[in-house]
ZAZA-568096 format. One line per 10 residues: their letters; for each residue z, x, y of N, C-alpha, C. Coordinates in Angstrom, 2 decimals. Example, Ala and Ser with C-alpha at 12.3 -4.5 7.8 and 13.67 -1.06 7.14 Angstrom:
// residues 2
AS = 7.80/13.19/-5.69/7.80/12.30/-4.50/7.80/13.20/-3.30 ~ 7.08/12.85/-2.25/7.14/13.67/-1.06/7.87/12.90/0.03
END
This chain:
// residues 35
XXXXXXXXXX = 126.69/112.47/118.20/125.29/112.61/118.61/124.53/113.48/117.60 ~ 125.15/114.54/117.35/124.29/115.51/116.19/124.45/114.94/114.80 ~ 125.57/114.49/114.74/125.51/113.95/113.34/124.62/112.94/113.01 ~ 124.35/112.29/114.30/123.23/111.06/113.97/121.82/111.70/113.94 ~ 122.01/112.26/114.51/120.37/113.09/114.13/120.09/113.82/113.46 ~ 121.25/114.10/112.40/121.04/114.49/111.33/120.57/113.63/110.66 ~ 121.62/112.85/110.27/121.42/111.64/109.31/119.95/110.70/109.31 ~ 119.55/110.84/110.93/118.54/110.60/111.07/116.88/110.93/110.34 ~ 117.17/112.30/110.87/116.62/113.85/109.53/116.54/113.12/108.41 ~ 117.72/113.22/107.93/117.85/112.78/106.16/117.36/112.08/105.95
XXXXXXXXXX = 117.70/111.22/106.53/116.90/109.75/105.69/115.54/109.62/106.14 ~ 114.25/110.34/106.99/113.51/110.39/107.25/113.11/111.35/106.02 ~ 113.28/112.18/105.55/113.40/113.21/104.85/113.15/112.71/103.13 ~ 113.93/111.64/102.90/114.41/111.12/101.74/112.65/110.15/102.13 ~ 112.48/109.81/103.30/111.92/108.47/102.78/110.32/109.25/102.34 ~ 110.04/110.65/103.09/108.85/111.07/102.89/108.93/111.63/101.37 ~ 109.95/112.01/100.82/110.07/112.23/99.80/109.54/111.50/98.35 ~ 110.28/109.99/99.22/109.93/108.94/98.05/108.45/108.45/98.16 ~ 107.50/108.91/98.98/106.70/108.48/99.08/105.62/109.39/98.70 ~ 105.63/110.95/98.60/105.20/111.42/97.82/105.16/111.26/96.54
XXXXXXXXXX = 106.55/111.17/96.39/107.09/111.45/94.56/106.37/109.93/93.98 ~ 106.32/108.60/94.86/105.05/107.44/94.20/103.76/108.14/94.49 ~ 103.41/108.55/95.31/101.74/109.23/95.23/101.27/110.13/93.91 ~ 102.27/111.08/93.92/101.67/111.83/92.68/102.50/111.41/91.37 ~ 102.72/110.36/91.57/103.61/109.63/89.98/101.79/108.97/89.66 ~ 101.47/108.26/90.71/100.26/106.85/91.00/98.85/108.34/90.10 ~ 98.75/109.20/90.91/98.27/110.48/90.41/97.92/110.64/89.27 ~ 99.36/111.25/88.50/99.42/111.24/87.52/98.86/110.20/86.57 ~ 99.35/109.17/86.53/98.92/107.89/85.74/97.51/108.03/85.88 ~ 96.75/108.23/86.87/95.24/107.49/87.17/94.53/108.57/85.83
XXXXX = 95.42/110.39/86.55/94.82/111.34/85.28/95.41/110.55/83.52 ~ 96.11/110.56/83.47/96.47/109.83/82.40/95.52/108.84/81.61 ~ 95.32/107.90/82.43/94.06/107.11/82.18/92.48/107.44/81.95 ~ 92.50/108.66/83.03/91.32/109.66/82.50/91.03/110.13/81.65 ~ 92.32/110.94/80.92/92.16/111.31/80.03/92.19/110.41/78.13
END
């Protein structure tokens, strides 16, 4: 039971992660292009 809600955690964890880390990648580039 706890272990699944860990794992649960995690990979909730991982997915907000990856979804930042494309936002300010997308970010970056747009400044990139700005500049």
């Amino acid at each position: 039971m706890l272990k699944a809600m860990l794992l649960h955690v995690m990979s909730c964890n991982v997915f907000y992660f990856e979804i930042h880390f494309l936002l300010i990648n997308e970010l970056l580039m747009a400044l990139n292009i700005l500049v």
